[in-house]
C-alpha positions as a Python dict, from the first residue, in 0.01 Angstrom:
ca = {
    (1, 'X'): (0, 0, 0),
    (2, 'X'): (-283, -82, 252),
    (3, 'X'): (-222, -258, 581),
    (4, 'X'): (-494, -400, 735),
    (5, 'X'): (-575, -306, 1103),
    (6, 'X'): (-766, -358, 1370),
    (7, 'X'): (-942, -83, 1472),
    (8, 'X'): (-1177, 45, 1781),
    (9, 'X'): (-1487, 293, 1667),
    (10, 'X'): (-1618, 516, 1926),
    (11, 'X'): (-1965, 632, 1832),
    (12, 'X'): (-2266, 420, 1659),
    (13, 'X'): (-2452, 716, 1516),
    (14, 'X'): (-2450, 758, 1165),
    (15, 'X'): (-2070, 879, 1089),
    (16, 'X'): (-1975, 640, 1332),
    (17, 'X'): (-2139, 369, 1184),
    (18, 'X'): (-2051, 449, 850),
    (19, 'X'): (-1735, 420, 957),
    (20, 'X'): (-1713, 124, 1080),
    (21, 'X'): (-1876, -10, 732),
    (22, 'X'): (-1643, 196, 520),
    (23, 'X'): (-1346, 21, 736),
    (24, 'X'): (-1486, -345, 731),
    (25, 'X'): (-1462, -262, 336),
    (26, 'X'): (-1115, -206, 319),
    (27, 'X'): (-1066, -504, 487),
    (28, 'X'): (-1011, -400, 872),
    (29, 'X'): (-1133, -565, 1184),
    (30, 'X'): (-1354, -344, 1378),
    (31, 'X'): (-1497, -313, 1730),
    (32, 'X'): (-1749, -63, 1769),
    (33, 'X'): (-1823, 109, 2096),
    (34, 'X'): (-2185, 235, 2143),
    (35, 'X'): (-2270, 382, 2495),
    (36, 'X'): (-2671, 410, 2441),
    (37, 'X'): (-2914, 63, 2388),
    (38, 'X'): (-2984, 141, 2055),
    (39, 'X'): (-2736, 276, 1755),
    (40, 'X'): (-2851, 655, 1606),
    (41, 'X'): (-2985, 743, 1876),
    (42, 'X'): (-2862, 1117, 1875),
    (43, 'X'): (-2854, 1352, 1621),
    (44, 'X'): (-2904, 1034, 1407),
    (45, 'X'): (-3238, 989, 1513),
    (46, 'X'): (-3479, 1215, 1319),
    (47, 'X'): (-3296, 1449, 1120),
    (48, 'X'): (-3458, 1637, 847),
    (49, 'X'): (-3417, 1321, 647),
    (50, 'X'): (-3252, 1558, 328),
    (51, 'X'): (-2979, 1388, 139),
    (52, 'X'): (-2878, 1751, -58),
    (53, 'X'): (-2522, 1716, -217),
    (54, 'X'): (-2515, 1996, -383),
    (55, 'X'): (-2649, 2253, -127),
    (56, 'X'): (-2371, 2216, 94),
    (57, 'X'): (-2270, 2544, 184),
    (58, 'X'): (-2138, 2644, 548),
    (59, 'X'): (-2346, 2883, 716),
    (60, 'X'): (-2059, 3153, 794),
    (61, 'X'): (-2088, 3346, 513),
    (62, 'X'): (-2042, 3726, 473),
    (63, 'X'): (-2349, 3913, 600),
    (64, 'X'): (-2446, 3614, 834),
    (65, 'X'): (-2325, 3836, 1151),
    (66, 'X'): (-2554, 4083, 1070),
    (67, 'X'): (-2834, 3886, 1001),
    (68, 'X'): (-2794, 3677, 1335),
    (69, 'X'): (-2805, 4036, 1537),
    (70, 'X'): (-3154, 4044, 1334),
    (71, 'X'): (-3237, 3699, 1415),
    (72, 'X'): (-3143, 3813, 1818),
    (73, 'X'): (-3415, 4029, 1824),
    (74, 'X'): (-3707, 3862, 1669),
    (75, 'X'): (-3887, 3602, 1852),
    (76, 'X'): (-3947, 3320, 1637),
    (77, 'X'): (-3655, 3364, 1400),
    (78, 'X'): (-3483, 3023, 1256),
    (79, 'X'): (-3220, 3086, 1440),
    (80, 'X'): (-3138, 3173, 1772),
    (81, 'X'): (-2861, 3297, 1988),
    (82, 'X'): (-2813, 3253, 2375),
    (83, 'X'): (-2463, 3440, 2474),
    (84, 'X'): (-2309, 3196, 2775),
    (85, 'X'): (-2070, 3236, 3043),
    (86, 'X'): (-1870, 2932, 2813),
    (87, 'X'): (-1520, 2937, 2680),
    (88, 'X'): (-1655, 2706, 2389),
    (89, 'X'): (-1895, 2894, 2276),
    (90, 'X'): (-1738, 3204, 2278),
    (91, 'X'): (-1409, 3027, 2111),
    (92, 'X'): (-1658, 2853, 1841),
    (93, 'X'): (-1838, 3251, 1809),
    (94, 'X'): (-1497, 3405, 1748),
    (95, 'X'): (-1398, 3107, 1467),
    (96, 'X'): (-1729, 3175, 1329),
    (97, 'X'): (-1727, 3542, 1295),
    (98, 'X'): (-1371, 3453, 1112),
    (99, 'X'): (-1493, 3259, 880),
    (100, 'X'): (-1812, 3450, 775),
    (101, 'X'): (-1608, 3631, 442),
    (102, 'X'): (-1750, 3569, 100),
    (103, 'X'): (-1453, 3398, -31),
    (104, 'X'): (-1418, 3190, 245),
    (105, 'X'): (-1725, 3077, 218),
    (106, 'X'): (-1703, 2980, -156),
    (107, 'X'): (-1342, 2779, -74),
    (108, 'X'): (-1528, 2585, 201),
    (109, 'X'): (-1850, 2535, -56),
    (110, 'X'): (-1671, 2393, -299),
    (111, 'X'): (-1502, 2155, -76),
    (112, 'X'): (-1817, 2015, 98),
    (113, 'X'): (-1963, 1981, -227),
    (114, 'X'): (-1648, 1764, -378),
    (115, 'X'): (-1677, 1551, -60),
    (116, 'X'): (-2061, 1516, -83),
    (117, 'X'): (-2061, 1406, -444),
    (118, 'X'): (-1825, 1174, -332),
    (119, 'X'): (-2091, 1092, -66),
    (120, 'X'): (-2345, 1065, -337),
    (121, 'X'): (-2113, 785, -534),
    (122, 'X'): (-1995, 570, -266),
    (123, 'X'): (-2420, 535, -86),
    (124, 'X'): (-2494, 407, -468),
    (125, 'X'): (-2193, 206, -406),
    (126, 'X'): (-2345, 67, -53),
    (127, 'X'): (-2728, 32, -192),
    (128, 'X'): (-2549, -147, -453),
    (129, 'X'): (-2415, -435, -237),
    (130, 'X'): (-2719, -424, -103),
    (131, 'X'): (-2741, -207, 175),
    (132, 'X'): (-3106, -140, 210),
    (133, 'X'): (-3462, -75, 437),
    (134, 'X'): (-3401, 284, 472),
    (135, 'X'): (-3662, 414, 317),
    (136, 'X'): (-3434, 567, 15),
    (137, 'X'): (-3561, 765, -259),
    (138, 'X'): (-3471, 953, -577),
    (139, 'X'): (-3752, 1264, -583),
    (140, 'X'): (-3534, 1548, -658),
    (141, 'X'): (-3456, 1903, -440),
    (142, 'X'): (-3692, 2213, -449),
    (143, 'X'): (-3621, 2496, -284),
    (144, 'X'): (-3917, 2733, -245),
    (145, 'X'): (-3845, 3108, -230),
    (146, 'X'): (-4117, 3353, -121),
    (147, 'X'): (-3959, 3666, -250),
    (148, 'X'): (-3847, 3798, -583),
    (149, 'X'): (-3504, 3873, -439),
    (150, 'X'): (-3400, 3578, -273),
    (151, 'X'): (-3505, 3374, -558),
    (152, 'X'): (-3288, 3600, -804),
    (153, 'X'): (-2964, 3564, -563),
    (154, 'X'): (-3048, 3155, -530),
    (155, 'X'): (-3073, 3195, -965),
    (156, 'X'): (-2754, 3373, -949),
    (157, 'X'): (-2580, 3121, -770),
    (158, 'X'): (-2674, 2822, -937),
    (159, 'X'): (-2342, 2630, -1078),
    (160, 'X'): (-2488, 2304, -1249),
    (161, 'X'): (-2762, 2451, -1504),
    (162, 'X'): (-2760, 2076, -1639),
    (163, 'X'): (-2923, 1977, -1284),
    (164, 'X'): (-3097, 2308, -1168),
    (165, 'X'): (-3396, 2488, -1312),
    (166, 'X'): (-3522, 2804, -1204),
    (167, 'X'): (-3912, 2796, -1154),
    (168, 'X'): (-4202, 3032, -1134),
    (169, 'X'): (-4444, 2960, -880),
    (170, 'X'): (-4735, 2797, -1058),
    (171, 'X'): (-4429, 2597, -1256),
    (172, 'X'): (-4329, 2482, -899),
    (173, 'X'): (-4710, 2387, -822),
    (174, 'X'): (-4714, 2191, -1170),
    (175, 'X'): (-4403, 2004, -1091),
    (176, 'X'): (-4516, 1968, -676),
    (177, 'X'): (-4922, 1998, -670),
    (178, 'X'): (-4903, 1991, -251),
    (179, 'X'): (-4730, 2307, -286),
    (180, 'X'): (-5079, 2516, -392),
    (181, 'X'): (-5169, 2629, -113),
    (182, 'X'): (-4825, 2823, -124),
    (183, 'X'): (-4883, 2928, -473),
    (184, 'X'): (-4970, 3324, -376),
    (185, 'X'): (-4693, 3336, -105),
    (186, 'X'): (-4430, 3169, -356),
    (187, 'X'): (-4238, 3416, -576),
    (188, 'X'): (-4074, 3093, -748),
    (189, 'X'): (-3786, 2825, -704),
    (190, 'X'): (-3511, 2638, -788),
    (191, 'X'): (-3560, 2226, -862),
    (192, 'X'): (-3276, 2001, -831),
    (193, 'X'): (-3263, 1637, -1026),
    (194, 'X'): (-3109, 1367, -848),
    (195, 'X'): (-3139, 1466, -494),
    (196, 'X'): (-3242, 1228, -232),
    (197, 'X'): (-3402, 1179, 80),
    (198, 'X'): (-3354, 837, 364),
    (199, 'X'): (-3461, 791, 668),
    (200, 'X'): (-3069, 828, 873),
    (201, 'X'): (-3227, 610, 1203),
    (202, 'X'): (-3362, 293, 939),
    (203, 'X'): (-2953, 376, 748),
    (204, 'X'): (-2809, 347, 1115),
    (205, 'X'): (-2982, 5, 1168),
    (206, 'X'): (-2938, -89, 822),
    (207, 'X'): (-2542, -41, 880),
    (208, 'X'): (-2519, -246, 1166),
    (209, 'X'): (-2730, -542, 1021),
    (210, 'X'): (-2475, -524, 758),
    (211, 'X'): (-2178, -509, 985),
    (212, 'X'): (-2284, -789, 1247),
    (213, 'X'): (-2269, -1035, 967),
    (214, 'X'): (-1915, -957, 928),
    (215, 'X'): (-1648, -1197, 1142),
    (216, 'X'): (-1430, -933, 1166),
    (217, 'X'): (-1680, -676, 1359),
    (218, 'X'): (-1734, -654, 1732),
    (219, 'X'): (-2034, -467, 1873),
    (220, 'X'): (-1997, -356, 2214),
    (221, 'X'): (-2203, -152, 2458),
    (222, 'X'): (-2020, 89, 2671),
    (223, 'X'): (-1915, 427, 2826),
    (224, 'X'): (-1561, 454, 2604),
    (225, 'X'): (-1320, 721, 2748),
    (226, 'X'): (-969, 782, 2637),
    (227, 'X'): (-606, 779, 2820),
    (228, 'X'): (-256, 855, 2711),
    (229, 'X'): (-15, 548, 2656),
    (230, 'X'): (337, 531, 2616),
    (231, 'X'): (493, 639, 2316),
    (232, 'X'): (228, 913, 2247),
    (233, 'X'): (-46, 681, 2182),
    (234, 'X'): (-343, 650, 2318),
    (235, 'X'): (-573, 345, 2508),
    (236, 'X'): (-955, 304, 2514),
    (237, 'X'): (-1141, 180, 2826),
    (238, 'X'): (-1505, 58, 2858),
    (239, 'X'): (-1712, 136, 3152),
    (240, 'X'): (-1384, 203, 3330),
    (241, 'X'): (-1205, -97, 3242),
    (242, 'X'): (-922, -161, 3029),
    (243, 'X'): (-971, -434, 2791),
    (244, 'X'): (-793, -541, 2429),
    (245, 'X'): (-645, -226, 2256),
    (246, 'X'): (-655, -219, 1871),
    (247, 'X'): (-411, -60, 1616),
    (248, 'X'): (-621, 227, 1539),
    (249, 'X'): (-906, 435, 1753),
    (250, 'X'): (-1120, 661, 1536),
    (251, 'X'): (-1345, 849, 1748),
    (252, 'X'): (-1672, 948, 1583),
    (253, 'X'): (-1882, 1008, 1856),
    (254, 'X'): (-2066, 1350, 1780),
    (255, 'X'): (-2081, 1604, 1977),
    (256, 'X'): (-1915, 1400, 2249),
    (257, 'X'): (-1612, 1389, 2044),
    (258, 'X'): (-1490, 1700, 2164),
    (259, 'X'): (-1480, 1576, 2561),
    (260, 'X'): (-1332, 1235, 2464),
    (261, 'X'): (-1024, 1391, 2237),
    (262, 'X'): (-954, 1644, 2515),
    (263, 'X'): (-884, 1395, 2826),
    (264, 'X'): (-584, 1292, 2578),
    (265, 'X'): (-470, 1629, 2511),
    (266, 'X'): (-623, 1716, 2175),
    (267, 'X'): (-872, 1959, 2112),
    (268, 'X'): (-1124, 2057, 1808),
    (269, 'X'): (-1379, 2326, 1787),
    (270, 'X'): (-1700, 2153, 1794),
    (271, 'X'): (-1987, 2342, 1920),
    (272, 'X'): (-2339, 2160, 1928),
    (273, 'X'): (-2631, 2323, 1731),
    (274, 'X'): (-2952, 2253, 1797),
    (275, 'X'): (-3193, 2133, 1594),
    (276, 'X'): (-3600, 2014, 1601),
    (277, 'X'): (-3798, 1834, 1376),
    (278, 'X'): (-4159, 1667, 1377),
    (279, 'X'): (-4251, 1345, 1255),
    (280, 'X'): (-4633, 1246, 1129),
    (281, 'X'): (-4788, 976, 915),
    (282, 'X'): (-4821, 1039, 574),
    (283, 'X'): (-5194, 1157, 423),
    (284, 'X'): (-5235, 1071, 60),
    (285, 'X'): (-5224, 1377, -176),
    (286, 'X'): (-5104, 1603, 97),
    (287, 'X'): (-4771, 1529, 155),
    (288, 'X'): (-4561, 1646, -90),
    (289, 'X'): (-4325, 1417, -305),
    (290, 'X'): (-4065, 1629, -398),
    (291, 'X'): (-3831, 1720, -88),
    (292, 'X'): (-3899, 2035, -8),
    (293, 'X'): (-3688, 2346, 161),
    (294, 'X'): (-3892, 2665, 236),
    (295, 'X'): (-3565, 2891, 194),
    (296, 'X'): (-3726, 3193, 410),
    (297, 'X'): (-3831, 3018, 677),
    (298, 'X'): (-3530, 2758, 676),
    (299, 'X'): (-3804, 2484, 699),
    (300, 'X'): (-3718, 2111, 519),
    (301, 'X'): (-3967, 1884, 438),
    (302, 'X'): (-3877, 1492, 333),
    (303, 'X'): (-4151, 1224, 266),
    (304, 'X'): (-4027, 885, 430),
    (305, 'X'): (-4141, 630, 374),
    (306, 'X'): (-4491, 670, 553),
    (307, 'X'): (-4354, 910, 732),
    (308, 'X'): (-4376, 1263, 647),
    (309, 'X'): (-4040, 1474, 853),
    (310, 'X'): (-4012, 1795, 885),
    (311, 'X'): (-3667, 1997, 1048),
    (312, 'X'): (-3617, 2297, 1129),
    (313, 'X'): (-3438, 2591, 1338),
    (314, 'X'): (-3041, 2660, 1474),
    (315, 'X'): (-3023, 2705, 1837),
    (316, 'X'): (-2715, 2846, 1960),
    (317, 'X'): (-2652, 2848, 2324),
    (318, 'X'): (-2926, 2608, 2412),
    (319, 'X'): (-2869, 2427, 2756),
    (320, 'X'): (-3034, 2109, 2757),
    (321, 'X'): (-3152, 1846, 2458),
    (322, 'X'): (-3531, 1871, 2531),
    (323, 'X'): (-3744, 1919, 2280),
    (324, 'X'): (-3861, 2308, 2375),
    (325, 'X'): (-4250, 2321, 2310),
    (326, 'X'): (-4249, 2680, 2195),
    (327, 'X'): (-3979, 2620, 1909),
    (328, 'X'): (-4208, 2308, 1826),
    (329, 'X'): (-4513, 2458, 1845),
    (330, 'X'): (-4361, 2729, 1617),
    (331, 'X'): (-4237, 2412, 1360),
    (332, 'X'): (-4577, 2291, 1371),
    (333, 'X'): (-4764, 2634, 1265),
    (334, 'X'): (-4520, 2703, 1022),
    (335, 'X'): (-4595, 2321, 875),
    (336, 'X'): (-5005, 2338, 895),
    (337, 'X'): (-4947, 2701, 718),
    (338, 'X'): (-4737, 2507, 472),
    (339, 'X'): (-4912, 2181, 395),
    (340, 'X'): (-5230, 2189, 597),
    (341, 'X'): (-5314, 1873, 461),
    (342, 'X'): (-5010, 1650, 501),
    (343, 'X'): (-5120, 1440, 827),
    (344, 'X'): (-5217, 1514, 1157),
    (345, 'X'): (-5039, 1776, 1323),
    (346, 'X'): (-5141, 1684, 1648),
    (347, 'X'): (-5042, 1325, 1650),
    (348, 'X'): (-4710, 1409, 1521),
    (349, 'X'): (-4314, 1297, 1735),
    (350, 'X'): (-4158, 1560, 1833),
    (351, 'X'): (-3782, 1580, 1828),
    (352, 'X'): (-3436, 1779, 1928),
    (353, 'X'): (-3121, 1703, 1929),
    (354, 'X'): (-2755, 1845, 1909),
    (355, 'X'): (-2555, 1882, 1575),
    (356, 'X'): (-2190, 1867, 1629),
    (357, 'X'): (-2027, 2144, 1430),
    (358, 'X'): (-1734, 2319, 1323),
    (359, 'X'): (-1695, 2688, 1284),
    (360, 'X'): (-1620, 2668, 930),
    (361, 'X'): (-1870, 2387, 851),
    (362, 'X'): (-1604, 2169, 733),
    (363, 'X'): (-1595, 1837, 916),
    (364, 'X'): (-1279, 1709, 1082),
    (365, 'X'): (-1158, 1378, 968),
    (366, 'X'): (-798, 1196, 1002),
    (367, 'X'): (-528, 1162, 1225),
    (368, 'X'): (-433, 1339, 1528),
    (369, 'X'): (-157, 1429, 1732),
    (370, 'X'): (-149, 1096, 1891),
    (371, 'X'): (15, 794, 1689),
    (372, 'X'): (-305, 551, 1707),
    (373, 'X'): (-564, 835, 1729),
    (374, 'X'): (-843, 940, 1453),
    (375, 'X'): (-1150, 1184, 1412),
    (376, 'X'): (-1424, 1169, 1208),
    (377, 'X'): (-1618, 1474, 1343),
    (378, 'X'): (-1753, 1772, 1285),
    (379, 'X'): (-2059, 1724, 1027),
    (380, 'X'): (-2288, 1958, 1147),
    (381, 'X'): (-2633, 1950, 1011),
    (382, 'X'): (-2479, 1751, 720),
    (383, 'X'): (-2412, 1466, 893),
    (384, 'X'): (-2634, 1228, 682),
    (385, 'X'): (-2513, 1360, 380),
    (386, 'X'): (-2112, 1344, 401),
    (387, 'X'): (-2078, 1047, 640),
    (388, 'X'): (-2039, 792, 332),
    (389, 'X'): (-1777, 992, 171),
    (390, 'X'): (-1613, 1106, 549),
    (391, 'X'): (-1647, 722, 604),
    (392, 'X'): (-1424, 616, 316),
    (393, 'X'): (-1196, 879, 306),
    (394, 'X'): (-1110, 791, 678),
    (395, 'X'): (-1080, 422, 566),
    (396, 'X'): (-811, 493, 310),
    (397, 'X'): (-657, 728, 588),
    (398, 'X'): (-633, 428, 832),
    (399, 'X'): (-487, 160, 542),
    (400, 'X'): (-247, 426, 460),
    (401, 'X'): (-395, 438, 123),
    (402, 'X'): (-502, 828, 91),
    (403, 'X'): (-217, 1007, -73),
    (404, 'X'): (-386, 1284, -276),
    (405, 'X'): (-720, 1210, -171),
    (406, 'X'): (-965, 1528, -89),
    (407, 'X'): (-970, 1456, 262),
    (408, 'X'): (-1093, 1801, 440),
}
């Protein structure tokens, strides 16, 4: 039976946010606690813009350790690795290294992908109701492989033939025409139906236009921290001060999670992974349509709106949240090789930011050790993706209504 609550929500990027929608749903009462002026501010802001449910898979996998020693020593490589003098990192390494087994990897797979076709099904759900300004779109997935033998392991691996088709390169340049320049580097790829692309900044603001016209939300800005309370529970205090507690606290506040569950006495292994990504006005018959992944260079492409995006890169280890010009100097040769004539490189928004995740790749999301204490953390770069589904699977969590649900 559900029991509606009142609940606080620590975060306002997009799992936050979605969150706090998903909980407003069930009927709760929600205050959300922001600390920055603006919501999605963080990894939010200008993600790769890729809405792919069914390429989910984590990236500890077997042969990934081997690979990254690779990676280690080539400048330039997608991604990076900068050993620290830091207990979290080496604790996130170890869990990593763990997890990177072949049939570990297909377990976790198969779980993100249950949980992001659920994502898929409840965002239809949302646009349906009329969530909307977020520069959503329908174009399909193609992945772009520029050898014969990653293409034929991506073929091998395919598990909906209904939705995926294997493509030779000039059928990839038939389907996607700004892809000819590639056509002699391309060995071929793999085209997805139904895959979609949104802007996750325009879905963040879209959110909380739809949540301030609630009665039962409360929008607050605010430094949140957390302190133990009698009877193993747990109180929330803004800018210092204590104020009205709630039933519930879910805290869904990236990569900042990890800090905020700790002064309480629980712990999760979140390790932030670093990401760029350029943004650039769109040029007419340039840009291409389709969203595109460039599998060997770990390059995504999304057409927004007017907006062309394009992510890129893993750096582990990285010290600050500035946007390093060599890695996007790299990201924008890589894109002019790519599609030269997309918009103007030079003009384009650069962009970095931190995404909070778990060794495994599976996100954390439910209760804790503490009686009035919840997560919803852990996304990784898949944030956009999972945080409907993460949302609502929370939301039945916190109304008591999840028995048997495929909550990770």
């Amino acid at each position: 039976m559900r029991h509606a609550r009142s609940v606080t929500v620590i975060g306002g990027g997009v799992v936050g946010l979605s969150t706090a929608y998903a909980l407003i749903r069930q009927g709760h009462a929600v205050r959300l606690v922001e600390q920055l002026s603006e919501v999605g501010q963080g990894a939010s802001f200008a993600n790769g813009g890729q809405l792919s449910y069914r390429y989910v898979a984590p990236l500890a996998d077997a042969g990934v350790p081997r690979q990254a020693l690779a990676w280690m020593m080539r400048p330039g490589a997608p991604v990076s690795l900068r050993l620290r003098a830091d207990r979290d990192q080496w604790r996130w390494l170890l869990s990593f290294l763990a997890a990177c087994r072949a049939g570990t990897n297909r377990a976790h797979a198969h779980r993100l992908l249950d949980i992001a076709l659920l994502a898929q099904r409840v965002l239809a759900a949302w646009r349906a109701e009329g969530l909307e300004e977020f520069c959503w779109r329908r174009p399909g997935k193609m992945i772009v492989h520029r050898t014969a033998a990653t293409l034929a392991h991506a073929a091998r691996g395919i598990t909906q033939p209904d939705a995926q088709s294997v493509l030779t390169a000039a059928e990839c340049v038939a389907r996607e025409p700004a892809l000819e320049t590639l056509r002699g580097a391309l060995a071929g790829g793999i085209f997805t139906e139904g895959e979609e692309v949104a802007d996750c900044h325009l879905f963040c603001r879209a959110l909380l236009a739809r949540l301030v016209a609630s009665p039962d939300f409360t929008h607050v800005r605010g430094v949140a921290t957390l302190e133990a309370a009698p009877d193993n529970r747990c109180a929330v205090r803004i800018d210092g001060q204590a104020g009205p507690q709630t039933d519930l606290i879910v805290v869904a506040a990236g990569l900042r999670t990890r800090a905020l569950l700790r002064a309480v006495g629980e712990d999760i292994p979140l390790y932030g992974l670093k990401g760029y990504s350029l943004t650039l006005p769109v040029r007419a018959g340039g840009t291409p349509d389709i969203s595109v992944t460039d599998y060997d260079n770990r390059v995504v492409y999304a057409r927004l709106g007017e907006r062309f995006r394009i992510a890129a890169m893993v750096d582990i280890g990285a010290d600050d949240d500035g946007a390093s010009p060599r890695r996007i100097a790299q990201l924008r040769r890589l894109a002019q090789a790519s599609f030269p004539n997309a918009g103007p490189y030079d003009d384009a928004e650069a962009w970095a930011g931190f995404r909070p995740a778990t060794p495994t790749g599976l996100p954390v999301v439910g209760h804790t050790g503490r009686a009035n204490l919840m997560v919803n953390a852990g996304q990784g770069a898949l944030g956009f993706t999972l945080a409907p589904a993460c949302a609502t699977l929370l939301a039945l969590l916190a109304g008591g209504e999840a028995a048997g649900a495929p909550v990770p």
